[in-house]
N, C-alpha and C positions, 0 to 999 in steps of 0.2 A: 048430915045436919042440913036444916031448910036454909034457902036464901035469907042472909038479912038485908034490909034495910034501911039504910040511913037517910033520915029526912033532911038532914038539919046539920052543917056542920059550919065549925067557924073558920075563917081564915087562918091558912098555916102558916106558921112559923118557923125561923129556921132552926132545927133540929141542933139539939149540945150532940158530942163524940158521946154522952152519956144515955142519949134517950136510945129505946130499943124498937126495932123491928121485924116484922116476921119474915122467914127466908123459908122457902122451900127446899126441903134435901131430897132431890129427885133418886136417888138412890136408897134411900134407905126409908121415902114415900113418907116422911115425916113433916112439919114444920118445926122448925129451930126458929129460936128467938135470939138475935143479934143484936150487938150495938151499931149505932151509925158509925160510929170512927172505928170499927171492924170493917165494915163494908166501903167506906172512902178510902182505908190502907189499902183495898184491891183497886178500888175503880175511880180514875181523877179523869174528869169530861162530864158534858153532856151526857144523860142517857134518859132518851123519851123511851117510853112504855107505851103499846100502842092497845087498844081496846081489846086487841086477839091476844094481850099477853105477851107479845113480842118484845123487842128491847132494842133499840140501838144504840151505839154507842159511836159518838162522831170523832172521839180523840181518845186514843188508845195510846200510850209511853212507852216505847221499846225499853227502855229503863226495868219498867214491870214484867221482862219477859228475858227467860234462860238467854244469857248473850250466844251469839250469834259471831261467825268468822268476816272477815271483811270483805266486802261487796257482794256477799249475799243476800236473796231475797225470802221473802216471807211468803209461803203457802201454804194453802190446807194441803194435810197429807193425803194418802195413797185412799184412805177409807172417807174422808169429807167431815170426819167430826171433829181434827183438831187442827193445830196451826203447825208450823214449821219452818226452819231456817233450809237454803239449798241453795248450791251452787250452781245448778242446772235448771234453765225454765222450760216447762214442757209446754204450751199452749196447744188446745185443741182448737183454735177458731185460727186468727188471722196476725198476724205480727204486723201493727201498722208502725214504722216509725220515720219521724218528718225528719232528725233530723240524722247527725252521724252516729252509726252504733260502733261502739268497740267493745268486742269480746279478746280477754286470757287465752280463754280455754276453746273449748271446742263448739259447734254451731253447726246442730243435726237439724234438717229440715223436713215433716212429714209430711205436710199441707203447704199451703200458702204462706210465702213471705214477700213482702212488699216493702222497699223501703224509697223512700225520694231523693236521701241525701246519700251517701255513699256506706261503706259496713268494713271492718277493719277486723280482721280474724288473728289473733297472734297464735291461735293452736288449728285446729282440723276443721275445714269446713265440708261438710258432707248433705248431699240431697238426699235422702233416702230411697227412692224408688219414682218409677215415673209418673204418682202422683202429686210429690213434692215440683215445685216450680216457685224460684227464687227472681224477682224480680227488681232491678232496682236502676235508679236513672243518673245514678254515679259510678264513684269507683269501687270494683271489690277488689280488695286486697288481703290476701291468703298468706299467712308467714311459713304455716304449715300445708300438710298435703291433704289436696281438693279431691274430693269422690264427687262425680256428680253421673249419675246413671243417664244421662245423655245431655249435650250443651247443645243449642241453635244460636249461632251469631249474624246477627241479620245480614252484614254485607260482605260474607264468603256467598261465590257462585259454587253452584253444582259442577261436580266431576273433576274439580278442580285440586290440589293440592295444598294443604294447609300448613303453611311455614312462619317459623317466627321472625317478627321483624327487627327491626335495630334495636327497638327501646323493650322486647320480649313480648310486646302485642302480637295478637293470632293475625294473619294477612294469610290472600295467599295470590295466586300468579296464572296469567292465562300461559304464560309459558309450561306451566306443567299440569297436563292434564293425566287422569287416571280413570280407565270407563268399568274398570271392577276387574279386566283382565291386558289391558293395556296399559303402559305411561307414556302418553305424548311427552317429548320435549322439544320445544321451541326455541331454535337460537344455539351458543354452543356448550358441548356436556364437556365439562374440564376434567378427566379422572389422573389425582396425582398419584396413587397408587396402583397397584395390579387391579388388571378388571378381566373375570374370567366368563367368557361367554358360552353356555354349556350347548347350545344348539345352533343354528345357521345363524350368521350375520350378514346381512343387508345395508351395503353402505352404497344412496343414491348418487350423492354427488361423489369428488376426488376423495383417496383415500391416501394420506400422507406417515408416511413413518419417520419418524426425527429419529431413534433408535439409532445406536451404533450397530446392534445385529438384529437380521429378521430372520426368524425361525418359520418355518412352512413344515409341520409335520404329515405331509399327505403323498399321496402315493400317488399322484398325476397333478399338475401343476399344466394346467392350458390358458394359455395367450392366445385372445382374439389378434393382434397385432403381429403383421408380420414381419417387426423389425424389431429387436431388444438392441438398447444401448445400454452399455457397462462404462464404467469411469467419468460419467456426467459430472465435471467441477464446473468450477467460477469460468476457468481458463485450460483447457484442456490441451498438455502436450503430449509428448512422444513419452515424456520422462512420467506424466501423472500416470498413464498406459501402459509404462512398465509391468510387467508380470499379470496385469491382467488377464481377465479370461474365463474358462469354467475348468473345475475340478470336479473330478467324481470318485467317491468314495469306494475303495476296494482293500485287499490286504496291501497295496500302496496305488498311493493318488495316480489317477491317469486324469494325467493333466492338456488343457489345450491351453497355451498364456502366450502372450506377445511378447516378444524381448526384445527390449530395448539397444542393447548391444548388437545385435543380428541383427537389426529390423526386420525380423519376421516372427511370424507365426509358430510358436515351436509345441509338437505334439509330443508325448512321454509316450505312445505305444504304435502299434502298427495302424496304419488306414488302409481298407480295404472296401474296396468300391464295388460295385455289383456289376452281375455281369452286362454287357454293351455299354458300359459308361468309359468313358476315358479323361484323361486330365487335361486340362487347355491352361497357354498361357497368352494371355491378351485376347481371348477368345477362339484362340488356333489348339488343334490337338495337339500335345506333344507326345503322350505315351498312351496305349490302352493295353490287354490283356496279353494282344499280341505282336503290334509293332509299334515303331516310333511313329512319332508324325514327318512327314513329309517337307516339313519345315526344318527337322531336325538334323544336319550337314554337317554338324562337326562334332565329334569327341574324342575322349580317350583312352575308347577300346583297346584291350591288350588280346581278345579273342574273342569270337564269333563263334555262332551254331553256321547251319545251313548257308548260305546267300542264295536264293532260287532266281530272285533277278534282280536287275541294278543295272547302274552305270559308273565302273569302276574308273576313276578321276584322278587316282595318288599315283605314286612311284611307278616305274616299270617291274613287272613281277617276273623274277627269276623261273629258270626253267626246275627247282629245284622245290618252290613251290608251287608249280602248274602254271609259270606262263611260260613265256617264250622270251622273257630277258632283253627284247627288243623292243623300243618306244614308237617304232612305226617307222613310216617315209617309203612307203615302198613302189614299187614303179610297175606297169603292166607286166604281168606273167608270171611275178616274183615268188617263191613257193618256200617256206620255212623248210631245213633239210639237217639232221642232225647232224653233230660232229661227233668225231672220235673223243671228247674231252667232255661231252654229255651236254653241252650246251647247242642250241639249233643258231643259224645264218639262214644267211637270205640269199636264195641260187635261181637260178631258169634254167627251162632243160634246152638240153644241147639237141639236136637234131641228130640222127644217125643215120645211116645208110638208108634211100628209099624212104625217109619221114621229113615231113616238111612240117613245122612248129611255127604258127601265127600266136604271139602274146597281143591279148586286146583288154580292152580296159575290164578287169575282173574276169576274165575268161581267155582258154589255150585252145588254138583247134593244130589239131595233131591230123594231117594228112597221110597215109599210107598207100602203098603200092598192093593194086588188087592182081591177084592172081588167077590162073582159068583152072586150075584143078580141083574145083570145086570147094563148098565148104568153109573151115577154117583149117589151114594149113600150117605146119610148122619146118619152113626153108633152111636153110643151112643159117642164117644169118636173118631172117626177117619172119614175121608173122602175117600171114597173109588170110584176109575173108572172101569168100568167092560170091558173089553176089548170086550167081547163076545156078546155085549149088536147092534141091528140091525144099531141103527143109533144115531146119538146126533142131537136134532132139535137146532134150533135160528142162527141167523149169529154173527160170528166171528170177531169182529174189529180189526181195523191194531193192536191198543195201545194192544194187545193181541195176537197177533203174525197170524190174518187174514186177510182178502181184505176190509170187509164191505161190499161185494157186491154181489147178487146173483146169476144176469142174466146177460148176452152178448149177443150181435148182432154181424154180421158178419164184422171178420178187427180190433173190438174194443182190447183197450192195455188198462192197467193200468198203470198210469201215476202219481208219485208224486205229490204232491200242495204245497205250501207255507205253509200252515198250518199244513203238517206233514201228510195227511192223502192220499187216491189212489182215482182217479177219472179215469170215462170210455173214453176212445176218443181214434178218429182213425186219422190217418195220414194225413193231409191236401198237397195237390199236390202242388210243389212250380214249376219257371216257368221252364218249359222245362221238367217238369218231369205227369209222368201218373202212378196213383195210382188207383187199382182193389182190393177191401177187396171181398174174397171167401168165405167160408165155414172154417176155420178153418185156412184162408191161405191171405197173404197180396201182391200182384206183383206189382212191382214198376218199372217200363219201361220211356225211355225215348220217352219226347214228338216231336214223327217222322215230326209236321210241323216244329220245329225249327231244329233239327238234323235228318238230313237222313240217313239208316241203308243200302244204297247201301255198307259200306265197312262193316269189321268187324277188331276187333282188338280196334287199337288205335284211336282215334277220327282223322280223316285226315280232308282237305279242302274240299273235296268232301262228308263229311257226314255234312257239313256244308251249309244250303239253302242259296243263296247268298240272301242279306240285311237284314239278321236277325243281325246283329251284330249292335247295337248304341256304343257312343261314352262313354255311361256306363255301357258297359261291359268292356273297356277297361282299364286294373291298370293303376292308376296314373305312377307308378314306370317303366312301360315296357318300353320304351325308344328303341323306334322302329326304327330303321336306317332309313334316309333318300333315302338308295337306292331303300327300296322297299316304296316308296312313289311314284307315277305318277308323270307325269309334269304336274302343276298346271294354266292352260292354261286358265279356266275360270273367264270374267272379274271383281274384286272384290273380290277376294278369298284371296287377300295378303292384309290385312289392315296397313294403317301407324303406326300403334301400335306393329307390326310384333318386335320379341325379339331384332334383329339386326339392326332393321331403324331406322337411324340418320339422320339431315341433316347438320351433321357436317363432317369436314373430314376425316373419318375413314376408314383402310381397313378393307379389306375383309365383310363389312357391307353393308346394303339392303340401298339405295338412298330415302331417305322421304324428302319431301317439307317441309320447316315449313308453316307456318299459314299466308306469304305473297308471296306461293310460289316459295320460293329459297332455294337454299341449295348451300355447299360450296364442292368444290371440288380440287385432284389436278391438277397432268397433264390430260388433256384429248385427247386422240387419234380418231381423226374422219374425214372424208373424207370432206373437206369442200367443200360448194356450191357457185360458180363460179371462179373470178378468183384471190380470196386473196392469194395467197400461190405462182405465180406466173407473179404477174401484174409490169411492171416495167415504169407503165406511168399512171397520170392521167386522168380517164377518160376523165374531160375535164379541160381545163387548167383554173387556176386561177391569177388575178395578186397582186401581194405582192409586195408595195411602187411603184404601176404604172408598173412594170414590169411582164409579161406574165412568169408562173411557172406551167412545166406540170410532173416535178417529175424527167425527163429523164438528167438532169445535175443541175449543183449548177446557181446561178444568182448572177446579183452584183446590187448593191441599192446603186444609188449615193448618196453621203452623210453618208454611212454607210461602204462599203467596196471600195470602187472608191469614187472617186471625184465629189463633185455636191452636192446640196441640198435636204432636203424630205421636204414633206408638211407634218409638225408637228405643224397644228394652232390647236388650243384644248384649256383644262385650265386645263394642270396637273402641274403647277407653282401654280395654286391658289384653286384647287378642294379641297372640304371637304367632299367629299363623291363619290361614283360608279356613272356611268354612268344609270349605270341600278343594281337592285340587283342582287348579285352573291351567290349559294348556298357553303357553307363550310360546309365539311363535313371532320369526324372523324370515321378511320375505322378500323379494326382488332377485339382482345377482349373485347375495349372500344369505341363502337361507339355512333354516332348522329349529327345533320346535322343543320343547322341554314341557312335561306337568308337572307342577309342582303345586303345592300349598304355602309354599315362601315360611316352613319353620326355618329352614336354614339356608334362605333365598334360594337362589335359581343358576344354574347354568346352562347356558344355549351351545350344544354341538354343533355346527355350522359344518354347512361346505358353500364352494363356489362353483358357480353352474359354468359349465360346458361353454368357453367361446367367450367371455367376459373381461378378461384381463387382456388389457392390449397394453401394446410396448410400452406408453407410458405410465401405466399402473407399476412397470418394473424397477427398482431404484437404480440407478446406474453402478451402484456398490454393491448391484443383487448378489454378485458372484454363482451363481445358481449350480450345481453341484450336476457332472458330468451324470452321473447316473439318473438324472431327472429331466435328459433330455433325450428323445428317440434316437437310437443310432442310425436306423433306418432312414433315408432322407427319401426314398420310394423315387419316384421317376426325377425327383429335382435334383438337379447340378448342382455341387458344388464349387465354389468358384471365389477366389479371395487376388485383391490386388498386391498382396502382400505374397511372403514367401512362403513357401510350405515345407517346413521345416520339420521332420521325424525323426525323433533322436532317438530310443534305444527298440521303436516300433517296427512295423514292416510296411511298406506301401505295397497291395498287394492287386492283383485283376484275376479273381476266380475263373469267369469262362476262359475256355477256349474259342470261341466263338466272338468275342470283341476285340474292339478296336483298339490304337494307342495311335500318340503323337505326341511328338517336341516340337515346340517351337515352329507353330503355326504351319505345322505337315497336317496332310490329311488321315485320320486315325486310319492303320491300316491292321486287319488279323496278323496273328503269329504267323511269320514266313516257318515255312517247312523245313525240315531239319541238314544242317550242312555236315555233312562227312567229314572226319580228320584227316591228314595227311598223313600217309605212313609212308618213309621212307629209309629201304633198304640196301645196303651196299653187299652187289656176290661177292666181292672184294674185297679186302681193305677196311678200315675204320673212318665211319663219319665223323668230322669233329662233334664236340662237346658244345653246345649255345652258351654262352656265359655272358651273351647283352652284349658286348662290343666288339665289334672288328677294324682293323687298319688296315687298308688296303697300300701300297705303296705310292703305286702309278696309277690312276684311274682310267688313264687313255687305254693302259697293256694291264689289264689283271691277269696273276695268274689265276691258273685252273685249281689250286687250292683255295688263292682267295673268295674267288668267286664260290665254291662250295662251303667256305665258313658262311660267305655271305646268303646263302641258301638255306643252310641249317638257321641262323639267326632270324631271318624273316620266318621258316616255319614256325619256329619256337613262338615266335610274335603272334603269326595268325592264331597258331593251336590256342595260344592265350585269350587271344580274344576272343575265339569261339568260345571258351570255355564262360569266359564272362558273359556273354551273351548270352548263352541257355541256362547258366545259373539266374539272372536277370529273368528270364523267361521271354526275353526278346528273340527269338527263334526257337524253334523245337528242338526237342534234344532227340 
């Protein structure tokens, strides 16, 4: 149909519910013809019509429309052509609001939220990803549980540890730091529970145990300190000291404890000392391996081994055990002479016919009548030597004031024996020396390959051949300066065992590796190689949060010091463990080292280095356990002011070769071994020893009693010899 028309019309008027008008039926592309009070039962408002056909309508009646649930909103749906009720606002642009929002339900964020006054969540608030960024300059308050795919709070510092405060605000604390595989902590760590450390621990300063018990499960336990005190109280007596001490664990305790009852030292097993050591008391030997000390004068010996020498002080000794039953007093010439009754007296000889006997003090001269018929003579009544007489045949024995011997070769001496008699022998060369037996004559010269006679005098370096000296000729004792030592430049010649090598931090000491080649040092002064000591740029640059850092000025990382966001997608909101394992380690005088990834935290296995624990790291209740201590005490004394008490032990002296002493004697070897007495009757029966005898008259004993009293003293010595070489105080 063409366009009409209209030229000319009148003013309108207002329409009855009766008059009609034409509607368009976009669907079915027709015009319908309606009433007006049809078409005002749909639509009550304004509605301009704009020249393009459009329509708006500026009041719209919820009344007019399907009800709707309570405090729901009205939007177009999913497709944009119709309306709709929902619980849920999606906005794709910007959420501006001034003033407080409170949401039921929950409050998902894709984009930007912004609000000025505060946002009150009573179900789930959630960022969705880290395009969402919720901003607001009040309070958020979350009833339910918050998702946010990363938070930045402006005044936490870096590295620092994020804890909640009194009122459940985020804070956090320069006391605890974390650098991604460390936790500093500043000030002190309170653990009221078990705290189990899987690798070394490292305690700088004191390390105090309040414990009733402290366990050490290790298998060397070393104290730099060379004193331990045990029983450390308030007020320490004899009585808190009771049974103190150390035990060590075996199928039964072998115990060292103080007992208070004794006041001494009382040990559960044998001590046995090494050889050349001996016991001292007050400082004096009293016993070693093989005699007493010198100091030692009284006991009560029931027998003895050997006695090789001495000075016998006690009683007079019976002739029944080897003395002579007589206490002394005797007068020039006097000569002990048996009796018929087996005991000896004191006699001088009588002079006889032709002998004249001079007694002088310790010596008899016996005068005789010489004869002329030569020789040695035997007279009706006298013994007669003839002085005159050419020769006297036979040899002469020493027990008789001659050699034994007849003849000699050239150089031969006569030489004592153990046996008391002279034997022939010539001088044997020791080294460096040269020995010439002559004619009557013996020269004894040094041996010119080891010393040379270019000088004369005093033996100089030059009568010296150079590499004849070894390393035993040299005294243990000479302590030969180090100046005239070479510089020892040859490699291998200093071993790590050197007296001074450590590879701890010690001055003035020789530098040793330990056994993982390191050692600890302190400042080191040394030329370094390239250009650490003056570099003021990274070699090559690195970028840290997108931003390029080569060392030469500071940066700014938007989101963190300027303005802007970082990509912080990760899941350190919901991780339960490391990314990767990280190694924690514990260092100083307690270390050791553990990797872990912290799903099911960490343990540090610890040990404590060599040389670290000194006596007062020790608790004086350490009681430290016998087997945990060396028995070997190597060249050091021991030495206690207290007693040394060994109760079901042995106190024992392995060599042969060491000393003893009591009671501040000079420690002296094992004297050699004393013989028993055996004593025989051709006749008759000995009495019986039974420990006591009664003599009657002590001035007139008889010849019985005195023989009881013989036997009884044997029986005594034989005792005490026996005690003595059981003892090991003599040889057996």
């Amino acid at each position: 149909m063409a366009n009409v028309k209209i030229t000319e019309l009148t003013n309108l008027t207002d329409p009855s519910t009766t008059d009609v008008m034409p509607v368009v039926d976009v669907d079915a592309d027709v015009t319908k013809k309606v009433s007006v009070g049809e078409v005002v039962g749909k639509i009550t408002g304004d509605v301009e019509v704009a020249t393009d056909g459009t329509a708006t309508i500026s009041e719209l009646p919820v009344s007019k429309l399907q009800d709707g649930a309570a405090r729901q909103l009205l939007q177009t749906d999913a497709a944009g052509t119709d309306v709709e009720w929902t619980d849920d606002v999606d906005l794709p642009g910007t959420l501006d609001v001034t003033g407080v929002a409170t949401l039921d339900d929950a409050l998902n964020v894709a984009g930007l939220a912004s609000l000025d006054g505060g946002i009150d969540v009573d179900g789930v608030f959630t960022v969705a990803d880290a395009t969402g960024n919720v901003s607001t300059s009040g309070t958020l308050g979350v009833s339910g549980q918050s998702t946010l795919a990363s938070a930045a709070v402006s005044d936490l510092t870096s590295g620092r540890v994020v804890l909640a405060g009194a009122s459940g605000e985020i804070e956090d604390s320069a006391n605890l730091v974390f650098n991604g595989s460390e936790l500093g902590i500043t000030g002190t760590l309170d653990v009221s529970s078990n705290a189990t450390v899987g690798g070394d621990l490292t305690v700088v300063g004191d390390l105090t145990v309040e414990g009733a018990t402290t366990t050490l499960e290790t298998q060397t336990v070393t104290v730099e300190d060379k004193n331990i005190e045990l029983g450390v109280v308030g007020t320490p007596t004899d009585t808190t000291a009771d049974g103190g001490g150390i035990t060590l664990k075996g199928a039964t305790d072998k115990t060292i404890n103080w007992v208070d009852a004794t006041d001494a030292w009382t040990f559960s097993e044998h001590v046995d000392i090494t050889s050349a050591k001996e016991f001292r008391i007050a400082g004096t030997k009293v016993l070693d391996a093989t005699s007493l000390g010198s100091a030692v004068v009284s006991s009560s010996l029931t027998s003895v081994g050997t006695i090789g020498t001495g000075i016998w002080q006690g009683t007079t000794i019976a002739t029944g055990y080897g003395g002579t039953g007589i206490a002394g007093g005797y007068t020039n010439g006097e000569l002990l002479i048996g009796k018929t009754d087996g005991t000896l007296a004191k006699a001088t000889l009588t002079a006889g016919n032709g002998i004249d006997i001079t007694n002088a003090d310790g010596s008899i001269a016996i005068d005789v009548d010489l004869k002329a018929n030569g020789g040695l003579v035997l007279e009706s009544t006298e013994l007669a030597v003839d002085l005159g007489a050419s020769a006297i045949t036979g040899t002469l024995g020493v027990a008789d004031g001659g050699t034994g011997q007849t003849t000699y070769t050239d150089g031969e001496l006569l030489i004592g024996t153990t046996a008391g008699s002279l034997a022939k022998a010539t001088i044997t060369a020791g080294s460096g020396i040269d020995v010439t037996n002559g004619d009557g004559s013996i020269a004894v010269a040094i041996d010119s390959s080891v010393v040379t006679t270019s000088d004369t005098g005093t033996v100089t370096s030059t009568m010296i051949l150079d590499g004849t000296i070894v390393n035993g000729d040299i005294n243990a004792s000479a302590a030969i300066a180090d100046t005239k030592l070479d510089t020892i430049s040859t490699a291998g010649k200093v071993s790590n065992s050197a007296t001074t090598a450590t590879d701890a931090n010690t001055a003035n000491a020789i530098v040793a590796r330990d056994a993982s080649g390191d050692f600890t040092a302190g400042t080191i002064t040394a030329d370094l190689t390239g250009n650490a000591d003056t570099a003021t740029a990274l070699e090559t640059a690195r970028d840290i949060g997108g931003v390029s850092f080569d060392g030469t000025a500071n940066i700014n990382l938007p989101g963190v010091n300027t303005t802007g966001n970082q990509d912080t997608s990760g899941n350190a909101a919901t991780a339960t463990k490391l990314d990767s394992s990280r190694t924690f380690e514990v260092t100083g005088d307690v270390t050791g080292t553990v990797s872990s990834d912290l799903t099911s935290g960490a343990s540090i296995a610890t040990s404590i280095a060599s040389g670290v624990i000194v006596d007062a790291d020790v608790n004086a209740s350490a009681a430290i356990a016998g087997t945990k201590i060396d028995p070997d005490f190597g060249a050091q004394n021991v030495e206690t002011t207290g007693d040394l008490d060994i109760n079901t032990g042995l106190l024992r002296v392995t060599s042969s070769s060491s000393a003893i002493g009591f009671f501040s004697a000079t420690p002296a070897a094992q004297p050699i071994a004393i013989a028993d007495i055996t004593s025989t009757a051709t006749s008759g029966a000995l009495p019986t020893p039974d420990g006591s005898i009664t003599i009657a008259d002590a001035t007139t004993p008889t010849v019985t009693e005195l023989l009881e009293y013989c036997v009884e003293l044997e029986a005594k010595l034989e005792s005490a010899l026996a005690a003595l070489r059981t003892l090991g105080l003599i040889a057996t």
